[in-house]
Each structure stands twice: as C-alpha cells, then as structure tokens.
N, C-alpha and C positions, 0 to 999 in steps of 0.2 A: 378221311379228311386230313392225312399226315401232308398232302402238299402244300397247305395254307399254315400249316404250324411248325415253324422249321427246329423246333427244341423236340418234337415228336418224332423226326427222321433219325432212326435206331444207328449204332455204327455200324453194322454191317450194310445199309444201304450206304454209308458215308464210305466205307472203304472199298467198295464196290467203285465209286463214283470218282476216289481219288486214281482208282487201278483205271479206268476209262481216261482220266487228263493225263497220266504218262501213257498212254498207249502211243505207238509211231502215228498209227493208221488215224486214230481218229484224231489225233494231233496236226497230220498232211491235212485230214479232211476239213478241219476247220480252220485252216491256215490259206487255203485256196480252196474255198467252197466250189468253185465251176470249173473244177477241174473234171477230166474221166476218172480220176480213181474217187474223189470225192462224190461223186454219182453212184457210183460202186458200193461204196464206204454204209450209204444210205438205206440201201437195200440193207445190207447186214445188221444197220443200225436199230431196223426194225424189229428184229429178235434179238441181239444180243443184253444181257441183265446190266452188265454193267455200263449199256448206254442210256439205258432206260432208267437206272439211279443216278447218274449223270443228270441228266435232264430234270429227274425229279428235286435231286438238290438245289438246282439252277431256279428250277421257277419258287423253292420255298425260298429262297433267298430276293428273288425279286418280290416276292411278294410282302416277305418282311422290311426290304427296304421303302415301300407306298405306303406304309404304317406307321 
C-alpha cells in the first residue's frame, strides 16, 4: 500500500525516481509523447526500475494532493 502513502515511499525508490527525470530518454519521451522514439521509449518503460519508481512517486504524490 506504499502508493497511497507517499511518507512510506523509502529513498531508494525516491532516487531511483529522481535518476529516471534526469534521464535524456525519458526526458525526449515525455517532452513529445507521439514521437517514434517516445513509442520506443515505452516499450523499455515497461521493465526498466527506475521508471517504474518514477511512476510510482507520481501517483503517491497525486494522490496526496486529492487529500
């Protein structure tokens, strides 16, 4: 249940998550989402760790801001 409590999300997810917003790649990909490399970008997105603490940060944070 760490995505609904964002004081639960450890730092090693957090610097996981910050290594994913300097990244080029995924920085292009979400800068022009309907791009071909942003298509590309997606697929990878799918396994790699630190897009997936990325993500997870993002929705504890959306979620703490509806509260």
């Amino acid at each position: 249940m760490a995505e609904s409590q964002p004081d639960k999300i450890g730092w090693f997810i957090r610097l996981k998550a910050a290594f994913c917003r300097i990244c080029p790649l995924c920085c292009l990909a979400r800068r022009r989402p309907d791009s071909a490399l942003a298509r590309r970008i997606r697929v990878v997105q799918a396994h790699c760790p630190f897009c997936h603490a990325h993500v997870k940060v993002q929705r504890a944070r959306a979620s703490a801001g509806k509260t």
